[in-house]
C-alpha positions as CSV (number, residue, x, y, z in Angstrom):
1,X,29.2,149.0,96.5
2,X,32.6,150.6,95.9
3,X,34.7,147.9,94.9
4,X,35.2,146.8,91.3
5,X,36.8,143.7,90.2
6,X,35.2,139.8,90.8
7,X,34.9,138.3,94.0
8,X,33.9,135.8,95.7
9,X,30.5,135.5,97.1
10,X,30.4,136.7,100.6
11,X,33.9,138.5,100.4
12,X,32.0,141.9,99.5
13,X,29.7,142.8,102.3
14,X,27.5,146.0,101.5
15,X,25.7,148.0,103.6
16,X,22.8,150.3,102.0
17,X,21.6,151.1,104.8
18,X,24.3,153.3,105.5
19,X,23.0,155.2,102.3
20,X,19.8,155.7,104.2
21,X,21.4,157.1,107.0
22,X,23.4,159.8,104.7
23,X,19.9,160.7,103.7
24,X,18.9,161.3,106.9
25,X,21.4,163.2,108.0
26,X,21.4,165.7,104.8
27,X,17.4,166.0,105.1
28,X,18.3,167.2,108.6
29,X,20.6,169.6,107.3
30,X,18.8,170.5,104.3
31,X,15.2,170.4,105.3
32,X,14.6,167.8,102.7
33,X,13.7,164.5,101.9
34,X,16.0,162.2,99.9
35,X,18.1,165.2,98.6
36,X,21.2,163.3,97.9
37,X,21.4,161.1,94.6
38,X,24.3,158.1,94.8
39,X,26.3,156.3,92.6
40,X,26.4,152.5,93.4
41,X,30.1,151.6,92.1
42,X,31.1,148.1,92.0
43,X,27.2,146.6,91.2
44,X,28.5,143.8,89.9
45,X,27.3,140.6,91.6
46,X,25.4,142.2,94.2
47,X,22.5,140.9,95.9
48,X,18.7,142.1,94.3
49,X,17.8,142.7,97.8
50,X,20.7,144.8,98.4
51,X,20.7,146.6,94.9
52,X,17.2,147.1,96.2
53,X,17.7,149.1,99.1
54,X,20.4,151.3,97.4
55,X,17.8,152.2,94.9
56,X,15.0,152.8,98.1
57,X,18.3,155.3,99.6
58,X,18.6,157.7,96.6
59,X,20.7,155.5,94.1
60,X,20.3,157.1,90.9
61,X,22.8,155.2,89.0
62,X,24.8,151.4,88.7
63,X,27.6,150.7,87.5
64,X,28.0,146.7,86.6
65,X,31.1,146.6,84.2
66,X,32.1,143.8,85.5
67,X,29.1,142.0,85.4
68,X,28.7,143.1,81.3
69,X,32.0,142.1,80.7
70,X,32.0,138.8,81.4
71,X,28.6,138.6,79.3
72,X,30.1,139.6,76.5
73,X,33.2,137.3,76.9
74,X,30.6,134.5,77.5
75,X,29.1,135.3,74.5
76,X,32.2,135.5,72.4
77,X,33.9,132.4,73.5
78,X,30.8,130.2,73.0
79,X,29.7,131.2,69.6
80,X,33.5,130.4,68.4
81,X,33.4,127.1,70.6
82,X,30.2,126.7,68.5
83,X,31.2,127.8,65.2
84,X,35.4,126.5,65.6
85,X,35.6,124.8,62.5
86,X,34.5,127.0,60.4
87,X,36.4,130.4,62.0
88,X,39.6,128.2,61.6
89,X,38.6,127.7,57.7
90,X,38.3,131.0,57.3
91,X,41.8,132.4,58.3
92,X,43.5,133.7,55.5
93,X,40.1,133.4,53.1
């Protein structure tokens, strides 16, 4: 991934295999196996499978702000939903 934000499904395509070619190219070059380790920017919303095969490539790290953002909206907005009435009694207590 290298795109941040929300999208719609589909409108992202990623391609880890690219990540395996990189490999394959450095190893070449460095007479090793695996020696890069990659980033995945913009995990938010991917596809296991495709988070998948970045890790099998050398990803070492994800990054899913997005993703944990919106979790922690969700979870905000529905404990006031649940809890309205007695938020709005407490203003000014």
């Amino acid at each position: 991934g290298n795109v941040h934000g929300v999208y719609k499904a589909g409108n992202v395509v990623l391609r880890p295999e690219l990540l395996g070619s990189f490999q394959v190219h450095a190893g070449n070059i460095l007479q090793s196996t695996k020696p890069l380790n990659f980033v995945f920017h913009g995990g938010s919303g991917s596809e296991k499978e495709k988070i998948d095969e970045g890790l099998s490539h050398g990803v070492v790290k994800m990054n899913v702000d997005t993703d944990t953002q919106w979790a922690y909206w969700a979870g905000i907005k529905d404990f006031y939903e649940d809890n309205e009435l007695f938020l709005q009694g407490q203003i000014g207590n």
